[in-house]
C-alpha positions as CSV (number, residue, x, y, z in Angstrom):
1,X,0.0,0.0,0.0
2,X,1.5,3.4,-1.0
3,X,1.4,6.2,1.5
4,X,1.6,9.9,0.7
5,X,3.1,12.8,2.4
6,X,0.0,15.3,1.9
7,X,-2.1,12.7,3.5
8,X,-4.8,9.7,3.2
9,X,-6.0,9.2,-0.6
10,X,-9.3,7.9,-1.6
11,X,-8.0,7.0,-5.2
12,X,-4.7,7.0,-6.5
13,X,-3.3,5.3,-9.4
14,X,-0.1,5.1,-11.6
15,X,2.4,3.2,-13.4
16,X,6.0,1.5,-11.9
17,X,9.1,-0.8,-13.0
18,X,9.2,1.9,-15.6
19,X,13.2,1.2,-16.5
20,X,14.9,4.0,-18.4
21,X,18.7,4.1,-19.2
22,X,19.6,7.8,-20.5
23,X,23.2,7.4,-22.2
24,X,26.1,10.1,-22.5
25,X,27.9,8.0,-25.2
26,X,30.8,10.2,-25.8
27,X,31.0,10.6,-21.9
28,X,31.1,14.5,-21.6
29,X,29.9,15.0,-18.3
30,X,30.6,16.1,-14.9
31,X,33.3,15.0,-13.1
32,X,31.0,13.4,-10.5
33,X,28.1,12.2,-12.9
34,X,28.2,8.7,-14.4
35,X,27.6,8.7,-18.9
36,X,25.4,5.9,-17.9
37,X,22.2,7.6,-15.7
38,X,19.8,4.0,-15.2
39,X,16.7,4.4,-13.0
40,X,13.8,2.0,-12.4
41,X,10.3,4.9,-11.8
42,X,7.1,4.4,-10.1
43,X,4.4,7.4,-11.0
44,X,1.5,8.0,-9.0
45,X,-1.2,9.9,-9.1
46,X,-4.3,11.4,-7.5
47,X,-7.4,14.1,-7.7
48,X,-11.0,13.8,-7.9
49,X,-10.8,13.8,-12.1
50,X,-10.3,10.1,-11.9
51,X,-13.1,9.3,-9.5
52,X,-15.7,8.2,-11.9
53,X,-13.5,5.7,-13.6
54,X,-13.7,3.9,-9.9
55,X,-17.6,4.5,-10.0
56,X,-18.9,4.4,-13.2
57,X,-16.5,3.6,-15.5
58,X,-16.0,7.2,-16.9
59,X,-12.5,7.3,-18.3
60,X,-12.8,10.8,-20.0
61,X,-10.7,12.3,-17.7
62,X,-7.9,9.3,-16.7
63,X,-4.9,9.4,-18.7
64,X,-3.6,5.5,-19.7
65,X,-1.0,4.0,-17.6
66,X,0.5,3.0,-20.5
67,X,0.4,6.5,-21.8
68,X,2.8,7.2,-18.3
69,X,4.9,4.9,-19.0
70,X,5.7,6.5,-22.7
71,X,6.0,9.9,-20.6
72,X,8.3,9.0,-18.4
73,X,10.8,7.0,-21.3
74,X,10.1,10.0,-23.8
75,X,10.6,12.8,-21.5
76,X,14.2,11.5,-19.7
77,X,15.4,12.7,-23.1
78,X,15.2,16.7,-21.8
79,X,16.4,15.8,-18.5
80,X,19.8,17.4,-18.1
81,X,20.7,16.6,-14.5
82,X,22.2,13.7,-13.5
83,X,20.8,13.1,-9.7
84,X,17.4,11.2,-8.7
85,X,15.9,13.6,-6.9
86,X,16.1,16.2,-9.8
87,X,14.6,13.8,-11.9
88,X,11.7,13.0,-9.7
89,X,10.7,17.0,-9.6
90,X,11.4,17.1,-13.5
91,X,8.9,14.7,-14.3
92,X,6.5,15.2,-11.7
93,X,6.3,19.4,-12.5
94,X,6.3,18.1,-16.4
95,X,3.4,16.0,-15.9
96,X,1.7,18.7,-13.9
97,X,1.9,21.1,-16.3
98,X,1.1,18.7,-19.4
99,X,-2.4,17.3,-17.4
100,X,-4.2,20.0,-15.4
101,X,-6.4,17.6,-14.0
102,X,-4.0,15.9,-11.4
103,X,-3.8,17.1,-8.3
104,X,-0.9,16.0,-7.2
105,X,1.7,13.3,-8.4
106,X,4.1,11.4,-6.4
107,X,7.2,9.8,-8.3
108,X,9.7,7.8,-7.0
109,X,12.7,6.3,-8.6
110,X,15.5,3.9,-7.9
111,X,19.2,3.9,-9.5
112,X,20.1,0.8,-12.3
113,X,23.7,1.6,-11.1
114,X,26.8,0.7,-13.6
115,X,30.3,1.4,-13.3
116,X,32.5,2.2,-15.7
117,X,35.7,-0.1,-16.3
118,X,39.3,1.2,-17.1
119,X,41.0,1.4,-20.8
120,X,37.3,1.8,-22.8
121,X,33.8,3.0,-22.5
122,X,32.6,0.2,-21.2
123,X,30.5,-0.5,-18.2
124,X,29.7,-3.3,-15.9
125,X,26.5,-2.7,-13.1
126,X,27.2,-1.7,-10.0
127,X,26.1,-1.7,-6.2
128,X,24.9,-3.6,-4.7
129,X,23.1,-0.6,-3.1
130,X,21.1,1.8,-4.8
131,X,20.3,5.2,-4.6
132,X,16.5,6.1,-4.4
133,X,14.3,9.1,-3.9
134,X,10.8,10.0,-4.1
135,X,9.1,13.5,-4.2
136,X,5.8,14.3,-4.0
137,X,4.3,17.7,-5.7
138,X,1.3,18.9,-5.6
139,X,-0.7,21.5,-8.2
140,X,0.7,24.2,-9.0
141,X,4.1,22.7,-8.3
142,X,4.3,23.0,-4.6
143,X,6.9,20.2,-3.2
144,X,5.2,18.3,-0.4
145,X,8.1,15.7,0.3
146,X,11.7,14.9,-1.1
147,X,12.8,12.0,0.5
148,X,16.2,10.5,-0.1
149,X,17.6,7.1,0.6
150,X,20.5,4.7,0.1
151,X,18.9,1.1,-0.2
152,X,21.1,-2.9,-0.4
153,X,24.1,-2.3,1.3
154,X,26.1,-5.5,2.0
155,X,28.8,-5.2,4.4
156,X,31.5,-7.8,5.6
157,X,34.1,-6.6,8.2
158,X,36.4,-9.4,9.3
159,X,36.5,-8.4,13.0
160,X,36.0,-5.8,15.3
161,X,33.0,-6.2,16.2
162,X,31.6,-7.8,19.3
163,X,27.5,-8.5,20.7
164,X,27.9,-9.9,24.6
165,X,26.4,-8.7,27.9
166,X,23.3,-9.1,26.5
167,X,20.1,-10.8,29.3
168,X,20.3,-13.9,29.4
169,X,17.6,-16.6,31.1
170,X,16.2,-20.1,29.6
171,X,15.5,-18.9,25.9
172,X,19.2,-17.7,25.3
173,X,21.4,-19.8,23.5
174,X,23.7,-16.9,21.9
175,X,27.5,-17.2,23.1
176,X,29.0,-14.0,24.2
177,X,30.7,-13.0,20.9
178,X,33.9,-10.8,21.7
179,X,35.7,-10.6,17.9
180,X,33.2,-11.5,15.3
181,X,33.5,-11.7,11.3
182,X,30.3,-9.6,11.3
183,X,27.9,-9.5,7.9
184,X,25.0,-7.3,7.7
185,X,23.0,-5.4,5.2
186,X,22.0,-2.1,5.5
187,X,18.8,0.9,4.4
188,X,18.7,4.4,4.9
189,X,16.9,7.3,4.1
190,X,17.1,10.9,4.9
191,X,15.3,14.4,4.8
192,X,16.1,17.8,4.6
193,X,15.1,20.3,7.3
194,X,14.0,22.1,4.1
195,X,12.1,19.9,1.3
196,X,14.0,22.2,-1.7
197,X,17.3,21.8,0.2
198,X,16.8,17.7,-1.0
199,X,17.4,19.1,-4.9
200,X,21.3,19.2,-4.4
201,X,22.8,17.3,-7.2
202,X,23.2,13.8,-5.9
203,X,25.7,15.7,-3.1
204,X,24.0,14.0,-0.1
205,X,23.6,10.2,-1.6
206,X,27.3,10.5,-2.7
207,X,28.3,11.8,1.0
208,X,26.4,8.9,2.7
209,X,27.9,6.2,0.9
210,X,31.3,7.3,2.0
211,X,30.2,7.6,5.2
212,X,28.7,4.2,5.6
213,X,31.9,2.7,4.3
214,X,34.0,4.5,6.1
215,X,32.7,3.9,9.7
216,X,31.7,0.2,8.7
217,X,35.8,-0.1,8.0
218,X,37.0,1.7,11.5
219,X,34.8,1.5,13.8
220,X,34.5,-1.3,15.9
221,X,31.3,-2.0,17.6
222,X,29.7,-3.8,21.0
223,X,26.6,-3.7,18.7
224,X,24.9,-3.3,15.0
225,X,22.8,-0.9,17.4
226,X,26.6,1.2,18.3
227,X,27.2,0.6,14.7
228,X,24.4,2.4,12.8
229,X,23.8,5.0,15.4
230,X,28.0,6.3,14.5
231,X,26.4,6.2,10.8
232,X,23.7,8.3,11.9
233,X,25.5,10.8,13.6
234,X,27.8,11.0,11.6
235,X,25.4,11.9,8.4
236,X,23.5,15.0,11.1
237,X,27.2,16.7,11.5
238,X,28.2,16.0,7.7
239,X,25.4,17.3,6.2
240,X,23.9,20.6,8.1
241,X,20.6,20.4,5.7
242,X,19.5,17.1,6.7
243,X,16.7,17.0,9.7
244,X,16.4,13.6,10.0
245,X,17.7,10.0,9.0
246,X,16.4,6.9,9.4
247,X,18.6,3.5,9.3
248,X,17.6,-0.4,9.5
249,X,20.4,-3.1,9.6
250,X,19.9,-6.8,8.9
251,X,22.2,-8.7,10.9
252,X,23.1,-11.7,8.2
253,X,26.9,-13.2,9.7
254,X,27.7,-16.4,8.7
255,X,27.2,-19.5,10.5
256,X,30.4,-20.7,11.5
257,X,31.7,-24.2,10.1
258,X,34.9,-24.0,11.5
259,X,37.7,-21.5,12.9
260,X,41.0,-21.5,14.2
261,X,41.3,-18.6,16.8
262,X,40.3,-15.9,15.5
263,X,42.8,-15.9,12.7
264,X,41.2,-18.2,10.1
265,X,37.3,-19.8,9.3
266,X,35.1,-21.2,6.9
267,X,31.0,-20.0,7.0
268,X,28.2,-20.4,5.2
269,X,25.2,-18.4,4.9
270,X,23.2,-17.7,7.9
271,X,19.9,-19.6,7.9
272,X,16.4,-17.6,7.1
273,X,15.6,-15.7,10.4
274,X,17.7,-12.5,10.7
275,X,17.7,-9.4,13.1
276,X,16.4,-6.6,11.9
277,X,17.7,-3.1,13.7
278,X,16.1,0.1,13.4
279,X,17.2,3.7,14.3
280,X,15.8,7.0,13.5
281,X,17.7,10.5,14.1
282,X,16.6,13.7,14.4
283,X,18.2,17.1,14.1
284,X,17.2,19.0,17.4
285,X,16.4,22.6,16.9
286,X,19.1,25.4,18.5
């Protein structure tokens, strides 16, 4: 079930796994922009235009999903930026202005990331996290939300990180674990104090995942908790313009097979049930 910013919605509907790749094939482009810009797009939208279709059947005022999904592929052709949160306000205030009869639209979008590999303009895809944002705008172009995220990180630190002292009673079967080869996964998003503040060329998304990598790399933890609320923090003094950020951390470490000290091991995958961590940070006013 989708949820909106602006608040409950009778009606809504929309088109996603819209997949567009824009490419820059003689790779003139900012320093910090990729020639290949790949994003997977969910539009919604919502007003009492489309009502009767619900009702009666009345599709005089609905535009085709289909017809979306041509919009979208068609119009990334005048998009000039190279962030996702740019791209979400360009085609939602295109939209707008093309079909009077929405109230409000609500696009989100998640990066097809590639990287580019040395001696040729070639590419291979990247990640595994993603960059995503969504923004939501209502008629006549007011932005109601710009929300930001990082999504699929997968994180292995040999050791350096410990989990012990936790309560124990007849349920507990956990060993107090002082140097573990820790391997989690990792979500984030993040909002600016100021909604328009979110429009900053990718700057944010490119901060985080440098952030994320390099606490995950020095910092070593009693906890995933210790572990994401360092990322957290870290992001509030980095970036002055966010107001909040919200984290969740599966914790997927191996199952041990067998280990010598705590010098050498062989694992497997961890079996289906995983914890799952959750912290959200926000900016307190002066």
């Amino acid at each position: 079930m989708e949820q909106f910013a602006s608040g409950w919605k009778r009606n809504y509907y929309g088109k996603g796994d819209v997949t567009v790749y824009r490419l820059h094939r003689d790779s003139r482009v900012p320093a910090d922009a990729s020639p290949v810009f790949g994003a997977k797009v969910l539009m919604l939208l919502y007003g009492d235009a489309f009502w009767p279709t619900y009702t009666t059947g009345d599709n005089s005022g609905l535009i085709a999903t289909d017809s979306m999904k041509n919009f979208i592929q068609r119009e990334t052709m005048n998009f000039d930026g190279f962030d996702l949160e740019s791209y979400c306000r360009f085609l939602a205030t295109t939209f707008l202005a093309k079909y009077p009869q929405v109230e409000g639209i609500q696009v989100s979008a998640e990066e097809v990331p590639y990287a580019g590999l040395p001696g040729g303009p070639a590419f291979t895809p990247a990640g595994p996290e993603r960059a995503r944002a969504r923004v939501e705008i209502g008629a006549p172009g007011t932005i109601i939300e710009t929300v930001s995220g990082l999504h699929g990180f997968k994180l292995l630190r040999l050791g350096g990180s410990a989990f012990h002292g936790f309560v124990r009673d007849e349920y507990t079967t956990l060993p107090d674990l002082m140097n573990r080869p820790l391997h989690m996964w990792l979500d984030m998003e993040w909002r600016h104090s100021d909604p328009a503040a979110g429009f900053d060329g990718g700057h944010a998304a490119r901060r985080a995942r440098q952030i994320v990598r390099e606490t995950f790399a020095s910092f070593e933890s009693g906890s995933i908790q210790q572990l994401i609320y360092r990322v957290g923090t870290a992001m509030l003094a980095d970036i002055a313009s966010l107001g909040e950020v919200h984290l969740e951390a599966n914790n997927r470490t191996w199952d041990t097979i067998a280990e010598r000290g705590d010098v050498f091991g062989v694992y497997t995958d961890a079996r289906p049930p995983y914890g799952c961590l959750g912290l959200s940070l926000t900016r307190q006013s002066p």
